[in-house]
C-alpha positions in Angstrom: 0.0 0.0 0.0 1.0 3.8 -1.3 1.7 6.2 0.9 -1.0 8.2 -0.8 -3.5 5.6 -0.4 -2.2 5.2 3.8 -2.4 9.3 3.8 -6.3 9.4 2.2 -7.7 5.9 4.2 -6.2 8.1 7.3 -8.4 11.2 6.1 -11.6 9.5 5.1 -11.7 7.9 8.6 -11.2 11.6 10.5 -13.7 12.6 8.0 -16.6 9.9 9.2 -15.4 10.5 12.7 -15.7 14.0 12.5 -19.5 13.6 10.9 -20.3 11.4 13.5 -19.1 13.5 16.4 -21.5 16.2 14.9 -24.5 14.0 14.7 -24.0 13.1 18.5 -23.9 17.1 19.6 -26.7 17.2 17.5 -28.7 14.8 18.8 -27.7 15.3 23.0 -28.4 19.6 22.0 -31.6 18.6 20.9 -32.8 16.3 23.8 -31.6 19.1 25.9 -33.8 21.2 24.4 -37.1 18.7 24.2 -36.7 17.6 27.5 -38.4 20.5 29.1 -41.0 21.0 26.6 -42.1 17.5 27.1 -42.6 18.0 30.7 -44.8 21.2 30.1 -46.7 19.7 27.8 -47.5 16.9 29.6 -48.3 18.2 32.7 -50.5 20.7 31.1 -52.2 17.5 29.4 -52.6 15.8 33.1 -54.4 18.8 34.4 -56.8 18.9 31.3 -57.2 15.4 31.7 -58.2 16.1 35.8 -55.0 14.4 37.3 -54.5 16.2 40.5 -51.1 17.4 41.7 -49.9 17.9 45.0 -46.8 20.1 45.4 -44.0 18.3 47.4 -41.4 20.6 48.8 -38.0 20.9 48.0 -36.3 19.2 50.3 -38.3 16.1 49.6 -36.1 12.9 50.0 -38.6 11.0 47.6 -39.3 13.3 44.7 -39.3 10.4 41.9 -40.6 12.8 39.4 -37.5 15.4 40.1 -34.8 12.6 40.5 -36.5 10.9 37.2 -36.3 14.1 35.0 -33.2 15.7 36.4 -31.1 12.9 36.2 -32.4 12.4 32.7 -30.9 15.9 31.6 -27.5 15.9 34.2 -26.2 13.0 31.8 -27.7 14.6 28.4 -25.4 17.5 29.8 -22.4 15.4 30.9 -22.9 13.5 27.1 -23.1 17.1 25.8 -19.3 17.9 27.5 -18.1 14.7 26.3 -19.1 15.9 22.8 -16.4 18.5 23.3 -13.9 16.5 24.1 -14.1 14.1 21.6 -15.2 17.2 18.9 -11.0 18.3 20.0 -9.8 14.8 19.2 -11.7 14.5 15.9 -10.5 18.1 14.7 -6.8 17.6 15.4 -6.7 14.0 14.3 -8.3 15.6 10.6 -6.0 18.4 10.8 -3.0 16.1 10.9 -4.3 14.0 7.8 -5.0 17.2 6.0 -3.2 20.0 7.6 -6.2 21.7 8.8 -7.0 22.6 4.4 -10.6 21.0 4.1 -11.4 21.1 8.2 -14.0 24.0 6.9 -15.8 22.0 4.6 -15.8 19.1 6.4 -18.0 20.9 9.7 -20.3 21.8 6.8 -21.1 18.5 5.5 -21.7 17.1 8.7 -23.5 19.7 10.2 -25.7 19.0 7.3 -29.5 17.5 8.1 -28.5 13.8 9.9 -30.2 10.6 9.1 -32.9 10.1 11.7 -35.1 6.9 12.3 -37.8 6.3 10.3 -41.6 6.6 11.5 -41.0 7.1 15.1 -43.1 10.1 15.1 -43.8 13.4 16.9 -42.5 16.5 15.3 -39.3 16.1 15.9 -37.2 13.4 14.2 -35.1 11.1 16.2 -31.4 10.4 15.0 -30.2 7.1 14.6 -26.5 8.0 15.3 -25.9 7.6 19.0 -23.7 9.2 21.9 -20.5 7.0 22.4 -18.7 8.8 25.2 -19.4 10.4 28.8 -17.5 12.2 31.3 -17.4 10.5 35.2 -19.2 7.5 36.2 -22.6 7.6 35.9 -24.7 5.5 38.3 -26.8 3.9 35.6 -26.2 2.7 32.0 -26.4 5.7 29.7 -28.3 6.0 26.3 -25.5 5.0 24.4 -25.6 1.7 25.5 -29.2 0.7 25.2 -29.7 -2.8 23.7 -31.5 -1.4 20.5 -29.2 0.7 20.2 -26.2 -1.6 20.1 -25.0 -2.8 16.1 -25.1 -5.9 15.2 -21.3 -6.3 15.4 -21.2 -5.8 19.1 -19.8 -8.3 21.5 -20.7 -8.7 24.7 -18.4 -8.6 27.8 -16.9 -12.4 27.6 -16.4 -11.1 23.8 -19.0 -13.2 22.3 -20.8 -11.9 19.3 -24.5 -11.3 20.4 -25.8 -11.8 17.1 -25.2 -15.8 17.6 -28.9 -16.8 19.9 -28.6 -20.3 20.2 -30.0 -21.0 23.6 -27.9 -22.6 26.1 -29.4 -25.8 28.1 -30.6 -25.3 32.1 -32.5 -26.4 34.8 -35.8 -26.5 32.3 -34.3 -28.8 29.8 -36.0 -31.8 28.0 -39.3 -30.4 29.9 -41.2 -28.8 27.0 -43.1 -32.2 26.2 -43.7 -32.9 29.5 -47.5 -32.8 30.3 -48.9 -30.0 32.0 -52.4 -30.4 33.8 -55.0 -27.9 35.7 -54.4 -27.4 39.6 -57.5 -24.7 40.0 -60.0 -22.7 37.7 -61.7 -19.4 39.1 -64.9 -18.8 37.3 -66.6 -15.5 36.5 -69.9 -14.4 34.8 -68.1 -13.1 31.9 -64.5 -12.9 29.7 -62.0 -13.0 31.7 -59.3 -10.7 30.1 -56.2 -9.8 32.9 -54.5 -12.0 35.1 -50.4 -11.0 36.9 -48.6 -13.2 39.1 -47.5 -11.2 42.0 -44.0 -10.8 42.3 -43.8 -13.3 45.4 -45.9 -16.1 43.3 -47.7 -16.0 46.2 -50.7 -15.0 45.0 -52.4 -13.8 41.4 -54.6 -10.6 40.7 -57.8 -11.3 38.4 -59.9 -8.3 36.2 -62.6 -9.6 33.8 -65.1 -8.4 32.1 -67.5 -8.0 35.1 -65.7 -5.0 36.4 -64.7 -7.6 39.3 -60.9 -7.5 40.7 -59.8 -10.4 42.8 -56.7 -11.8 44.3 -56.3 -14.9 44.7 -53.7 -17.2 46.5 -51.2 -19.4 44.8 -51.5 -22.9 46.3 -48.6 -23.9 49.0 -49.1 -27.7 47.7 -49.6 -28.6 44.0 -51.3 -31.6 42.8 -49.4 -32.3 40.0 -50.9 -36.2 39.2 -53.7 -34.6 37.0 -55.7 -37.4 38.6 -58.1 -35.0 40.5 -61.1 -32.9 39.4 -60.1 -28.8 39.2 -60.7 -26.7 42.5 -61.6 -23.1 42.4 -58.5 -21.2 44.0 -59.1 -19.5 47.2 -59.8 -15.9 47.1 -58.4 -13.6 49.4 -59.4 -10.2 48.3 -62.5 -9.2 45.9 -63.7 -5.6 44.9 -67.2 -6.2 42.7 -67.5 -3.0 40.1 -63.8 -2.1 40.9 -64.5 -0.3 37.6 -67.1 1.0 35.6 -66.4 -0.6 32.4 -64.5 -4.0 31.6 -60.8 -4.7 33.8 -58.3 -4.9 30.0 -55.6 -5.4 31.9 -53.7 -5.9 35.9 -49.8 -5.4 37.1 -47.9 -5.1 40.5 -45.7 -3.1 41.2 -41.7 -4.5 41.6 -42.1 -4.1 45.6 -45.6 -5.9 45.0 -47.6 -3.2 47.1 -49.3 -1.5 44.5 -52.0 -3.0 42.2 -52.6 -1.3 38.8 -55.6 -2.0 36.5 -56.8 -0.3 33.3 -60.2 -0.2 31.6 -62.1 0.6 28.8 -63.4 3.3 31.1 -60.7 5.5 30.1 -59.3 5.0 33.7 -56.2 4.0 35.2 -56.4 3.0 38.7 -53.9 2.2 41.2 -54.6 0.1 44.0 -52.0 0.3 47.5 -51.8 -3.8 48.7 -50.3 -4.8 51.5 -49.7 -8.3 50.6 -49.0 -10.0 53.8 -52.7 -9.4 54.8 -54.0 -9.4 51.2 -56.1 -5.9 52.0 -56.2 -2.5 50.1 -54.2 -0.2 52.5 -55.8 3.3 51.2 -57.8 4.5 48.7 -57.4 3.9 44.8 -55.1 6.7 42.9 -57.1 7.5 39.4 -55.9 8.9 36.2 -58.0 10.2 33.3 -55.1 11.0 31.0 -56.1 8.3 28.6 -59.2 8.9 25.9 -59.7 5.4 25.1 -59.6 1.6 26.1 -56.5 0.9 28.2 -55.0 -2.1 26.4 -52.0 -2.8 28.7 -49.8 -1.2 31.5 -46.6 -2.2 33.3 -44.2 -1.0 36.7 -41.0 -0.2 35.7 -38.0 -1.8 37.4 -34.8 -0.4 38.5 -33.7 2.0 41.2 -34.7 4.8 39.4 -38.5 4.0 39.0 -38.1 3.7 42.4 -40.7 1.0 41.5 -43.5 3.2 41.3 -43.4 4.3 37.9 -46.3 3.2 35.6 -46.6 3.5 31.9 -49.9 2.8 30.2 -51.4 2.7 26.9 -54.3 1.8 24.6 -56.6 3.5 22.2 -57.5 7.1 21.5 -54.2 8.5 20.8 -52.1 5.7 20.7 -49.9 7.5 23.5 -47.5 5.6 25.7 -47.6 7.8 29.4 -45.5 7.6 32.1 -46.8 8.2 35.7 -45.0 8.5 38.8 -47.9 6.9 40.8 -46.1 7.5 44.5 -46.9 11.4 43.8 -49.7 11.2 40.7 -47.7 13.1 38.4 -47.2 12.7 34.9 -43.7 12.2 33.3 -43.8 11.6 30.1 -46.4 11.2 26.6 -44.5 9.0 24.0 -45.8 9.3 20.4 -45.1 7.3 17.3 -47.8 4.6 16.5 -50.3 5.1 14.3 -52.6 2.6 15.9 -54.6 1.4 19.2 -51.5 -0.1 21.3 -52.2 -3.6 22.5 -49.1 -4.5 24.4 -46.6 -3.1 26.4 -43.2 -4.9 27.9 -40.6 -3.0 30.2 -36.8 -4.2 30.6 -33.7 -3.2 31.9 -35.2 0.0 34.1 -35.4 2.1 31.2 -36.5 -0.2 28.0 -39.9 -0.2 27.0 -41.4 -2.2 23.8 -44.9 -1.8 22.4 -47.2 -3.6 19.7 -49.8 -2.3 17.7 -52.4 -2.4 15.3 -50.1 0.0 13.1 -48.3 -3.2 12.6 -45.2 -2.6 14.2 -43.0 -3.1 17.1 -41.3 0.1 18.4 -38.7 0.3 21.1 -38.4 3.3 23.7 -35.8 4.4 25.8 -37.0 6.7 28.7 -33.6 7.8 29.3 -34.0 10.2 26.2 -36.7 9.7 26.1 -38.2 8.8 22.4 -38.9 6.0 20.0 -34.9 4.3 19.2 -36.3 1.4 16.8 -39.2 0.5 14.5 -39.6 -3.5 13.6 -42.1 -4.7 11.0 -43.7 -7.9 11.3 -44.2 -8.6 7.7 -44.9 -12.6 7.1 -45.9 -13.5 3.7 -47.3 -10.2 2.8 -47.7 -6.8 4.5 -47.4 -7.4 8.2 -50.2 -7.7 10.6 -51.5 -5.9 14.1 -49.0 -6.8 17.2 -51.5 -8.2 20.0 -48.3 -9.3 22.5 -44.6 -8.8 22.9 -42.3 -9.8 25.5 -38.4 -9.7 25.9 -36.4 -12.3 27.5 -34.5 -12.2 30.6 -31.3 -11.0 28.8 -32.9 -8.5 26.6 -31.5 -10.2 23.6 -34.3 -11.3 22.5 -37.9 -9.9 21.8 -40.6 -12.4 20.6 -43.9 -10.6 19.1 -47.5 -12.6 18.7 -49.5 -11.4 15.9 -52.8 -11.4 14.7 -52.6 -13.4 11.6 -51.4 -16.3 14.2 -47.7 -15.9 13.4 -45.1 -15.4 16.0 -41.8 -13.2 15.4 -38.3 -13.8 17.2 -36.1 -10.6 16.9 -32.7 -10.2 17.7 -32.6 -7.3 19.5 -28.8 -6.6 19.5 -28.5 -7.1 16.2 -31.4 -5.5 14.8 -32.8 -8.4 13.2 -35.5 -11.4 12.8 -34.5 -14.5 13.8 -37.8 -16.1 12.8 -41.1 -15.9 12.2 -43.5 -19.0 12.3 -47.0 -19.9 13.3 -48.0 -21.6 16.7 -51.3 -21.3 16.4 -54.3 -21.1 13.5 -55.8 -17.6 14.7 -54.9 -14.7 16.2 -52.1 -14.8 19.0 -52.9 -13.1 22.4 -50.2 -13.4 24.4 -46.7 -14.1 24.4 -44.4 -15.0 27.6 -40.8 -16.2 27.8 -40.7 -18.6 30.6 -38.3 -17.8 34.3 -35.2 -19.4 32.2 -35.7 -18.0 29.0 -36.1 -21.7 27.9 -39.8 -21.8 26.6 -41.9 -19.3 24.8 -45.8 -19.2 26.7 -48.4 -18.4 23.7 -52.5 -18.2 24.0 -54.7 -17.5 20.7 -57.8 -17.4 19.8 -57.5 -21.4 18.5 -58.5 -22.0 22.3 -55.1 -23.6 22.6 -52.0 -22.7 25.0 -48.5 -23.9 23.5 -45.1 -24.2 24.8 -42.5 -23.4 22.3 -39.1 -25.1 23.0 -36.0 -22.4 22.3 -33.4 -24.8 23.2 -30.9 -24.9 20.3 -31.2 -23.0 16.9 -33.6 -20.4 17.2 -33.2 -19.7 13.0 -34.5 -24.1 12.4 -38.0 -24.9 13.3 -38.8 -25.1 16.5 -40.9 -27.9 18.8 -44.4 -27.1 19.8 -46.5 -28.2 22.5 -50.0 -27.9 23.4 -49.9 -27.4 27.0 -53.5 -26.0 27.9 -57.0 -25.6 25.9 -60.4 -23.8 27.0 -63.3 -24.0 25.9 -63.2 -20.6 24.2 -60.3 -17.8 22.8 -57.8 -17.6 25.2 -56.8 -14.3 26.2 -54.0 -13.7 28.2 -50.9 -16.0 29.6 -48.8 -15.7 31.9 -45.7 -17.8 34.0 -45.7 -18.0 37.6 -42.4 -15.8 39.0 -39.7 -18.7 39.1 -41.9 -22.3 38.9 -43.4 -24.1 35.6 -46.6 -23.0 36.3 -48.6 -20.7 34.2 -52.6 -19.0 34.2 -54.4 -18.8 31.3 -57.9 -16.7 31.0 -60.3 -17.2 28.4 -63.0 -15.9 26.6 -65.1 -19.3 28.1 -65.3 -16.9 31.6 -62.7 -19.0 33.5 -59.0 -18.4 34.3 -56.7 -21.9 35.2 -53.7 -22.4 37.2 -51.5 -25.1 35.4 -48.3 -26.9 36.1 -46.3 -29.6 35.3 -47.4 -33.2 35.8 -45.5 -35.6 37.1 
């Protein structure tokens, strides 16, 4: 190799360093700027909505809200001073490939308008270059290293490439054929639509269609010979007309003392629970920012949520909100789909993914807090409605079910589809990676509930098992906290406890 070919491989790397390092200011400068404006606006939207606000003072040691936003912006800022930094390095590292000749038309062309990701909405485009760089030690992961943000040729800390998903063997191997048989069934007077483990497994919140919320306790003994006839589960805690329309959808809390539910009421409501007495320990905390069904909600996790944090979403305007429930204050409104949201999944303390009848998977991060990813789920033609998604313990992997009855495996890391395939012969509900990441939990509208085995090559086809059927659609699935167990609720007005037979 020339000299001259050395000299201009040298400047054409400065050159796409130097671009980058300008799409980076660009896109912290801008976050700066939004971050505010979001809050304004969406605390003027809670107050139309009738959300009320109680000022805390200052000196408040448990201001989630404050600590939420503000540490938000403190490492925009600290990215924003990194941005210098590196903007020095770039500019002397082009200056000795060029001697400092073309530095001037070089900040032009990268100051140009940057790439940004396609159809994440809002009004303000999101750009798909991220921050690489940060000044001091931040005490949580910053944007720059969000999963979906990652490329494809990143390797993880042992220095494996993530884009290789073959599932390791565990505890649950060789078990996906096993049989799995009905240890209760609660019955209701109509569709039974919500169920949520809580995070002990010591008990399971209901919400139907009968406006009825009930806890019920998770048995200390199971009878796992299959031999017996189905017992109703004892119920420790019932609230008839908890709502005044239909219960869509239930969730505790990380700490499991708070109860959530969401309605096609337009209401969010969220219950205090002390669960060693199974009671309500005050009144319900309401919130009318929604204008339409609430599909789905979820707790955040992590030390920042403070595990109080609630994001919600549904019809109307397709919005994802965030609520700090511990002081009824809004945080954020996340725009982008184009259609009702049916399904909501949160991950790593800041990771949120949602499916929708726009037909697409988006991925949020509230760190920035915006849209970082949009995933199509064509199969075989032009994609169809996202009724489920769930990501696996790791947050490798995200699996999707859809409402022409295929199922998608995406690699999140690597920004691509592992596979799609169909389970089931209608529409599918839910989707739930099991406590090891082993087995894929999936409930349609074929009646049928089927174990998918992940062992192995996730990119060859992969075993199914039936595992449960009702008499009617099944609606919603969901693993117990850390056993082979699982409840399914149907369309048929019941909800069942399974597990393993031996």
């Amino acid at each position: 190799m020339s000299f001259d070919e050395i000299v201009w491989i040298t400047l054409r790397d400065s050159t796409a360093q130097f671009q980058e390092y300008y799409r980076q200011r660009l896109r912290v400068q801008q976050h700066l700027e939004q971050k505010q404006q979001q809050r304004e606006l969406y605390q003027q939207m809670l107050q139309e909505g009738g959300v009320q606000q109680h000022e805390a003072p200052p000196t408040a040691k448990h201001n989630l809200t404050e600590t939420f936003l503000t540490r938000s912006i403190q490492r925009l800022e600290e990215l924003n001073v990194g941005m210098d930094d590196l903007g020095e390095e770039v500019q002397a590292l082009s200056q000795q490939c060029n001697g400092g000749s073309n530095n001037k038309s070089v900040v032009r062309d990268a100051s140009a308008t940057p790439q940004t990701q396609e159809g994440c909405g809002g009004t303000s485009d999101v750009v798909t270059s991220t921050p690489q760089r940060s000044v001091g030690q931040a005490a949580c992961p910053l944007p720059s290293q969000s999963p979906v943000l990652s490329q494809s040729s990143q390797r993880d800390k042992t220095g494996h490439d993530d884009s290789s998903l073959t599932c390791s063997k565990g505890p649950e191997k060789d078990k996906s054929k096993a049989r799995f048989v009905m240890v209760n069934t609660l019955e209701d007077t109509q569709a039974v639509r919500a169920v949520a483990f809580h995070p002990t497994g010591t008990m399971y919140a209901v919400g139907s269609n009968s406006k009825m919320l009930r806890v019920c306790a998770y048995p200390d003994t199971l009878d796992t010979s299959g031999s017996g006839t189905s017992k109703p589960p004892v119920i420790c805690f019932k609230r008839n007309k908890h709502h005044k329309g239909s219960i869509y959808c239930v969730a505790w809390s990380p700490c499991g003392q708070l109860l959530a539910t969401g309605s096609n009421d337009k209401y969010v409501k969220v219950l205090p629970f002390n669960p060693e007495t199974c009671n309500a320990t005050g009144p319900d905390l309401e919130f009318s920012m929604h204008d339409g069904t609430i599909r789905d909600l979820a707790f955040m996790e992590g030390p920042e949520s403070g595990g109080a944090i609630l994001i919600s979403a549904g019809a109307g305007d397709c919005n994802i909100y965030t609520t700090d429930c511990q002081r009824g204050q809004g945080l954020h409104a996340l725009s982008g789909h184009t259609g009702h949201i049916l399904s909501l999944y949160t991950w790593g303390g800041w990771m949120i993914a949602s499916g929708s009848q726009d037909k697409t998977v988006r991925f949020w991060d509230l760190r920035v807090p915006s849209c970082v990813r949009v995933v199509g789920t064509a199969f075989q033609g032009a994609g169809s409605p996202v009724a489920s998604v769930a990501v696996d313990p790791s947050g490798r992997l995200l699996a999707s079910g859809q409402e022409d009855s295929s199922c998608m495996l995406y690699d999140i890391r690597g920004g691509r589809t592992v596979q799609t395939y169909r389970p089931h012969s209608s529409d599918v509900r839910s989707v739930r990676f099991s406590p090891g990441a082993h087995y894929l939990l999936t409930g349609s509208y074929d009646n049928k509930v089927i174990i998918t085995d992940l062992q192995g090559d996730l990119t060859k086809p992969l075993p199914l098992t039936v595992v449960g059927e009702h008499a009617d659609k099944v609606i919603q699935c969901r693993w117990h906290t850390h056993h082979l167990s699982f409840l399914s609720s149907s369309a048929d007005r019941t909800v069942t406890l399974w597990t393993q037979a031996t």
